[in-house]
C-alpha positions as CSV (number, residue, x, y, z in Angstrom):
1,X,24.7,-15.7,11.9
2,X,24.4,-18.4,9.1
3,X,23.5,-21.9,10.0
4,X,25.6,-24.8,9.2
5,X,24.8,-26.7,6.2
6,X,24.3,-30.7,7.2
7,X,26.1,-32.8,4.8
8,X,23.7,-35.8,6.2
9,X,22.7,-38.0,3.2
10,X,19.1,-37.4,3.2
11,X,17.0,-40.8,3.4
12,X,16.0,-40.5,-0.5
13,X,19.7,-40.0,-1.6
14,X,20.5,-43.4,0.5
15,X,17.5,-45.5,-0.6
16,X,18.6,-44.9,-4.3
17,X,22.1,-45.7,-3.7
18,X,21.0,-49.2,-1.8
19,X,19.0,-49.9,-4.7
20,X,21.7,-49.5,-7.1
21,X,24.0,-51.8,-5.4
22,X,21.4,-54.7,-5.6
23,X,21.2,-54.4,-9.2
24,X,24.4,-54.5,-9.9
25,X,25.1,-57.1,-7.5
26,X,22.0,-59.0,-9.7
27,X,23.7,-58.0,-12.7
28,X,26.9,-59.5,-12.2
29,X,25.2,-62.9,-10.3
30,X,23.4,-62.8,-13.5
31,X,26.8,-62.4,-15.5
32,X,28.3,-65.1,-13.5
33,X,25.6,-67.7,-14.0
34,X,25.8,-67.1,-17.5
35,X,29.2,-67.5,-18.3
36,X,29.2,-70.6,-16.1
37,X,26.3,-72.2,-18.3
38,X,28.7,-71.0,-21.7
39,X,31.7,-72.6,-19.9
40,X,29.5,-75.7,-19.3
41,X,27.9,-76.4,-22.4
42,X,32.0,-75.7,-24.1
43,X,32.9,-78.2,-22.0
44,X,30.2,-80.9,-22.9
45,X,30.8,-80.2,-26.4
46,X,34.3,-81.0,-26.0
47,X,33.5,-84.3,-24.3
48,X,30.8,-84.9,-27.4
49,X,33.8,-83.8,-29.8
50,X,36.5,-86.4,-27.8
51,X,33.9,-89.4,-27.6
52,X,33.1,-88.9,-31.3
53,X,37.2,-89.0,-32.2
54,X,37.2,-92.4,-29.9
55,X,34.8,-94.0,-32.4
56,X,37.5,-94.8,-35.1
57,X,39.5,-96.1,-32.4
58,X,36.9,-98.4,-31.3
59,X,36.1,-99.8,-34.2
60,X,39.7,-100.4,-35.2
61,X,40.4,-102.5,-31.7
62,X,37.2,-104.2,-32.1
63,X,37.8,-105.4,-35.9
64,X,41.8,-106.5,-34.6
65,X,40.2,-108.8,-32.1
66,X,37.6,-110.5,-34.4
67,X,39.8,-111.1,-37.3
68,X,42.3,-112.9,-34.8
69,X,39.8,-115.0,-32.7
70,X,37.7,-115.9,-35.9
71,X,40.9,-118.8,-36.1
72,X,39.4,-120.7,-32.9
73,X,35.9,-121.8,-34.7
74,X,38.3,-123.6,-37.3
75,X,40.0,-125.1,-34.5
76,X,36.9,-126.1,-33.1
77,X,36.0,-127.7,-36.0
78,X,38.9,-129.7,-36.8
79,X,38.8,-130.9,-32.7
80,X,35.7,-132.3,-33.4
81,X,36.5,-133.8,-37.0
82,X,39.5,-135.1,-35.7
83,X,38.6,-136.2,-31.9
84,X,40.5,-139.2,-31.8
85,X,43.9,-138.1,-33.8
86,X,44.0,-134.3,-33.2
87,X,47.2,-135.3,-31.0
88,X,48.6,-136.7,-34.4
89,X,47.8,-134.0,-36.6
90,X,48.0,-130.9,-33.8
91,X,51.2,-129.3,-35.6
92,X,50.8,-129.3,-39.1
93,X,47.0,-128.2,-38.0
94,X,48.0,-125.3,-36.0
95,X,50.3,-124.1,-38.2
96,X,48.2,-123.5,-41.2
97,X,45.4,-122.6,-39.2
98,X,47.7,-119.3,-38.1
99,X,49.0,-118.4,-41.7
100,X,48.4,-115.2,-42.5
101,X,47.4,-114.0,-39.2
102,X,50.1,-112.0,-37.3
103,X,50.2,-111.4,-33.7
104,X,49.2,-115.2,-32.7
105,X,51.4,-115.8,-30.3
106,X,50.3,-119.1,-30.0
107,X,47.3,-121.7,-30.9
108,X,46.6,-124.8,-27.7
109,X,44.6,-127.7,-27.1
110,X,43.4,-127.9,-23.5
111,X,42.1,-130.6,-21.8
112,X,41.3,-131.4,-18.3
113,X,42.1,-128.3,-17.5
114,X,46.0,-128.7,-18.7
115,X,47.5,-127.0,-21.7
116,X,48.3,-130.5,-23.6
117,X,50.1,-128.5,-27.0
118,X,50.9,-125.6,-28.3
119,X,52.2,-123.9,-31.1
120,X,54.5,-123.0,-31.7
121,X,56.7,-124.8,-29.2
122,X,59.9,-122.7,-29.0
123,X,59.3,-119.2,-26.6
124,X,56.1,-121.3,-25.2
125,X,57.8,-124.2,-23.9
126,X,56.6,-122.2,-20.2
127,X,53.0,-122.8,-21.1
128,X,53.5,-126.5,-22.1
129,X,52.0,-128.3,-19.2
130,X,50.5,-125.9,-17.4
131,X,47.7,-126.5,-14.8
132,X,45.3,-123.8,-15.3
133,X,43.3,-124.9,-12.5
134,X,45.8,-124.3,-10.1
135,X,47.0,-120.9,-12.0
136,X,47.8,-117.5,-9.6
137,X,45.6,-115.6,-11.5
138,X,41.6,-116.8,-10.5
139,X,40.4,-115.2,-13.4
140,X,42.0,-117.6,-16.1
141,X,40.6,-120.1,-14.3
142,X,37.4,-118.8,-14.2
143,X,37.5,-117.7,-17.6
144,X,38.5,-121.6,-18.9
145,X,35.4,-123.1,-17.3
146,X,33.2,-120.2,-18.4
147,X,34.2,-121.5,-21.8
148,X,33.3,-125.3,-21.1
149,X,29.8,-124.4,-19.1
150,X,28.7,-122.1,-22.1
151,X,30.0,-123.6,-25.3
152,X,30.7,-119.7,-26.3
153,X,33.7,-118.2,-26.9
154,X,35.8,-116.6,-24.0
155,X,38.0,-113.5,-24.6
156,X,40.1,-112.8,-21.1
157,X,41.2,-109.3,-20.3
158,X,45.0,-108.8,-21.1
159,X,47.9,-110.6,-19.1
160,X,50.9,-111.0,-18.4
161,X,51.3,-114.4,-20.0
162,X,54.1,-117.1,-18.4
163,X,56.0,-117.0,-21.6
164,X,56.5,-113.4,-21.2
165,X,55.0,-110.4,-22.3
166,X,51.5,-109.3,-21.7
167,X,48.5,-111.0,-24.0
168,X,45.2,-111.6,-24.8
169,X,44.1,-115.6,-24.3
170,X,40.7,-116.6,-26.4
171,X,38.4,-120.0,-25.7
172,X,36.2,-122.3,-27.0
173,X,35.6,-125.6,-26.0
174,X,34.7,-128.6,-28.8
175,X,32.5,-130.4,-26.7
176,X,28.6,-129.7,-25.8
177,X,28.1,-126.6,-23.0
178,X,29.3,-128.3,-19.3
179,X,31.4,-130.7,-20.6
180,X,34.6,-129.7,-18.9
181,X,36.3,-133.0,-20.3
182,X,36.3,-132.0,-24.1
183,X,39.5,-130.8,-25.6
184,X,39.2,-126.9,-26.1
185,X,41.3,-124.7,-28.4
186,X,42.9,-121.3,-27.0
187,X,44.6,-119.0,-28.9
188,X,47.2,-116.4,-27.5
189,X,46.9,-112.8,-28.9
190,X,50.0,-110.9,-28.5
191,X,48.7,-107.6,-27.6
192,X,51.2,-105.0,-28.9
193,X,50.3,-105.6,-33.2
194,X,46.5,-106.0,-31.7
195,X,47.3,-102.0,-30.5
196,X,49.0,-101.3,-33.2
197,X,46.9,-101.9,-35.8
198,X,44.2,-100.2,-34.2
199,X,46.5,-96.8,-33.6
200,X,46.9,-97.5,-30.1
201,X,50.4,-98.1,-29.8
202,X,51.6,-94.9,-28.8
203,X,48.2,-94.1,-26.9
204,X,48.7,-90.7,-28.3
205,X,46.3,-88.9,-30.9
206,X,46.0,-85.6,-32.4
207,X,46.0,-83.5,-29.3
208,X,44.8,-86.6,-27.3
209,X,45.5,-88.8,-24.6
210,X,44.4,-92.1,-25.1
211,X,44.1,-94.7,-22.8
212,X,42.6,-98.7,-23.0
213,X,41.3,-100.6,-20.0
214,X,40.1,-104.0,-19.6
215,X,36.7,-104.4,-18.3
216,X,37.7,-104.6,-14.6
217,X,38.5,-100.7,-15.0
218,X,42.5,-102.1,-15.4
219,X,44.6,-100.2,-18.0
220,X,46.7,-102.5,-20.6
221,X,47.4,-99.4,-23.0
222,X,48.2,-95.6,-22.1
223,X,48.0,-93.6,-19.0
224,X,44.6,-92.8,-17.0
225,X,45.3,-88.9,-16.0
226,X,42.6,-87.3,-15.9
227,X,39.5,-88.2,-13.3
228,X,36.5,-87.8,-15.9
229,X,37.8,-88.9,-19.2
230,X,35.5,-89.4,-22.4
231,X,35.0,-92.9,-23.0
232,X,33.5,-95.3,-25.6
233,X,32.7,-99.2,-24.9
234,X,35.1,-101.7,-27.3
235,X,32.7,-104.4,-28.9
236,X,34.4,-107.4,-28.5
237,X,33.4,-111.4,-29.3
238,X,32.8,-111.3,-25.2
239,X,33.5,-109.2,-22.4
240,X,34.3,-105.1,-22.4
241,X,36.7,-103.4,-23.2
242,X,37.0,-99.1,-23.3
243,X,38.6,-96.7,-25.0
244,X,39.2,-93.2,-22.5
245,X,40.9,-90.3,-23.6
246,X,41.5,-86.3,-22.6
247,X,42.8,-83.4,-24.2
248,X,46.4,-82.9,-23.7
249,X,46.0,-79.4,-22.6
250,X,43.1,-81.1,-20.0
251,X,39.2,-80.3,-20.1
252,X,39.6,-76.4,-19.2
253,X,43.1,-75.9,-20.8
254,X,40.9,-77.4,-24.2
255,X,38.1,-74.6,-23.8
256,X,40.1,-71.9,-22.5
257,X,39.6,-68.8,-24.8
């Protein structure tokens, strides 16, 4: 009589299979932490290929604000030439002082703290007047003594202005830094041809998102969607401002192969 066969794996036989799972389970951690780093380092050169489109950008919204606010050191000027009859010769000043400059929506004198002219008068006749010591927003308040205590020029971050519509308001005071009595000059950006001529308008680029946010993390231009958006600082006469933007298709829709 024959004796059964066993059909028990011997220990050998089991010992080799065990050993041949834990390679391949090393092979495919392996595999894994690969193709994470690949996926990684696509997804930082997307952010370095994003920030380096932003740069044109940048330098677009930053040339749109110097060329307007450069008006307020002539102002400056004639305030102090003129100290006694600037009230006299404010119109006809302003005026030229604006030519060829588009998207001023309007050039003031203000002193003690109340805006005493502007130009032009008609669609600002709201801002004629106004106390901006006692204004809603603490900021513009802040931001008009900022500009008497340090003699420099001020650039606030974009509001909603009285007259309507949302703007940019620059400072500079004609008197010596802490004199808070001098006459200053402000000049009122409007902010839409500031956007537009720096292709921001339609915060959309080439298979971008663009977005534009003050330096308080507010945006004034575009849509924040995405959480970690590329950004690049705005160099501006004073203050921050940033340009953001994502791939349409998102940061793993962009790398996706």
């Amino acid at each position: 009589m024959s004796t059964p066969t066993s059909t028990r794996p011997t220990p050998g036989r089991g010992r080799a299979w065990a050993s041949s799972l834990v390679v391949v389970g090393l092979l495919a951690a392996a595999l894994y932490a690969v193709e994470r780093r690949v996926h990684e380092a696509s997804l930082a050169a997307a952010r370095v290929d994003v920030a380096g489109r932003l740069i044109s950008y940048e330098r677009a919204l930053s040339n749109a604000v110097f060329r307007r606010v450069s008006i307020l050191y002539g102002a400056r000027s004639w305030l102090r030439f003129d100290a006694d009859g600037w009230q006299d010769s404010f119109e006809s000043f302003a005026g030229d002082l604006a030519q060829g400059v588009d998207g001023i929506r309007a050039i003031q004198v203000v002193q003690g703290g109340v805006i005493r002219r502007t130009w032009p008068l008609e669609g600002n006749e709201a801002a004629l007047g106004l106390d901006l010591t006692e204004h809603p927003l603490p900021r513009i308040t802040a931001d008009l003594w900022r500009a008497h205590d340090t003699g420099a020029l001020v650039v606030s971050d974009p509001v909603e202005l009285v007259q309507g519509g949302m703007g940019v308001i620059v400072r500079l005071t004609s008197g010596a830094p802490g004199d808070r009595e001098a006459p200053s000059a402000a000049a009122i950006l409007d902010l839409a041809p500031v956007l537009e001529e720096a292709g921001l308008a339609a915060a959309m680029a080439p298979g971008l998102r663009i977005f534009v946010e003050d330096g308080d993390g507010r945006v004034f231009a575009g849509e924040r969607v995405g959480a970690e958006p590329a950004r690049i600082a705005v160099a501006l006469p004073d203050g921050v401002w940033t340009v953001g933007a994502e791939p349409l298709e998102g940061w793993e829709g962009a790398v996706a192969t």
